[in-house]
C-alpha positions as CSV (number, residue, x, y, z in Angstrom):
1,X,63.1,53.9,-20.2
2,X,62.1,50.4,-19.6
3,X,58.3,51.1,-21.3
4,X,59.9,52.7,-24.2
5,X,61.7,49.5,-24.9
6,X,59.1,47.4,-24.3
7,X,57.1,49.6,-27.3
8,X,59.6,49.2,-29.6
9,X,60.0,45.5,-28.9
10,X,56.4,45.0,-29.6
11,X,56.2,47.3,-32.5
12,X,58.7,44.9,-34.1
13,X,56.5,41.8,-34.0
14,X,56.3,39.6,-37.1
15,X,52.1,39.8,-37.0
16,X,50.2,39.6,-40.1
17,X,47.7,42.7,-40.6
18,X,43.9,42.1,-40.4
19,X,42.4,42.2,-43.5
20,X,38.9,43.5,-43.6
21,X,36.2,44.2,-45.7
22,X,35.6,47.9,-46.5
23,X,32.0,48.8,-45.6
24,X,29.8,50.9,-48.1
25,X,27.1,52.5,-46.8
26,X,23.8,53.8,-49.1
27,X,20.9,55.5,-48.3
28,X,18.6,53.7,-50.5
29,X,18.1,50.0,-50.5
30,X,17.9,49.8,-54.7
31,X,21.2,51.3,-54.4
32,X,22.9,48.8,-51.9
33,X,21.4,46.2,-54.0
34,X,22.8,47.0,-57.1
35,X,26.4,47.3,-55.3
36,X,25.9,43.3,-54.2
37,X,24.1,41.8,-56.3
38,X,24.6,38.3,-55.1
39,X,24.1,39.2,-51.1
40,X,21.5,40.2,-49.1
41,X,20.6,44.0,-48.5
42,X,21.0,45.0,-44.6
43,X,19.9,48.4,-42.4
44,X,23.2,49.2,-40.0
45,X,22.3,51.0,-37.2
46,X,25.9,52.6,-36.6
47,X,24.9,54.0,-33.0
48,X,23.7,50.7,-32.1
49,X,26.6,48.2,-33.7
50,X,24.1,46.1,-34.8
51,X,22.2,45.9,-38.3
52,X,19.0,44.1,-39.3
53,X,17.2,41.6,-42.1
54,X,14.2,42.9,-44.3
55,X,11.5,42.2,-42.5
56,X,12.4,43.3,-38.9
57,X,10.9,46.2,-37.2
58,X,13.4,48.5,-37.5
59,X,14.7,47.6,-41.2
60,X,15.0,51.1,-42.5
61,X,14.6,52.8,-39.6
62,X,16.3,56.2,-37.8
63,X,19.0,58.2,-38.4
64,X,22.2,56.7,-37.7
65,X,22.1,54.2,-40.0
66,X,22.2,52.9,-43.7
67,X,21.7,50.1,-46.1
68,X,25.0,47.9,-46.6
69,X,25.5,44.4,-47.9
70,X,25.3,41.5,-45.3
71,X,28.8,40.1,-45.7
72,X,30.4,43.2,-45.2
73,X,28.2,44.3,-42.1
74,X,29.4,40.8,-40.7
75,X,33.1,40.8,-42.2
76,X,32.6,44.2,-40.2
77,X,32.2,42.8,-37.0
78,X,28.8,44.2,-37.1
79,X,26.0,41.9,-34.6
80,X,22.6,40.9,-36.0
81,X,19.8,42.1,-34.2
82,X,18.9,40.2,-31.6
83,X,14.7,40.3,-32.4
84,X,13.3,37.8,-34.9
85,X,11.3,38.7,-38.2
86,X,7.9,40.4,-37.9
C-alpha cells in the first residue's frame, strides 16, 4: 500500500517535460543535406550510440545506421566517435 502511494505522490510532481529534438534519419547523405541545410551532415551508428564526421573511417559505413543532421544526433544524446579524422 505504502509503494502505491509513494507512485502517485511522485506522479504528481510539478516537473517540466524534456523537450527534445526529433531525429530524422536518411539513407543518402544528399538527402540529409537538403533536410539541414545550415548544419553538418552525420552517419549514426544506432547499435553503437555514437555517430561520426565526414571524413572518419566509418562515415557511411554498416547497417545499423543513417545519415542525420549534427544538432539533432547531439540534441539526441548521441556521442561522437571517439577516433579522429583520417
Amino acid at each position: 500500500m505504502s509503494a502505491v502511494i509513494l507512485v502517485i505522490a511522485l506522479g504528481t510532481g510539478s516537473a517540466t517535460p524534456a523537450s527534445a529534438t526529433p531525429l530524422t534519419p536518411f539513407r543518402f547523405e544528399a538527402q540529409a543535406q537538403r533536410h539541414c541545410p545550415g548544419d553538418k551532415v552525420v552517419w549514426l551508428d544506432f547499435r553503437k550510440g555514437v555517430y561520426y564526421r565526414k571524413g572518419q573511417k566509418l562515415y557511411g559505413q554498416g547497417f545499423d545506421g543513417s545519415f542525420v543532421c549534427l544538432t539533432e544526433a547531439r540534441d539526441s544524446l548521441y556521442r561522437s566517435s571517439p577516433f579522429g579524422l583520417r
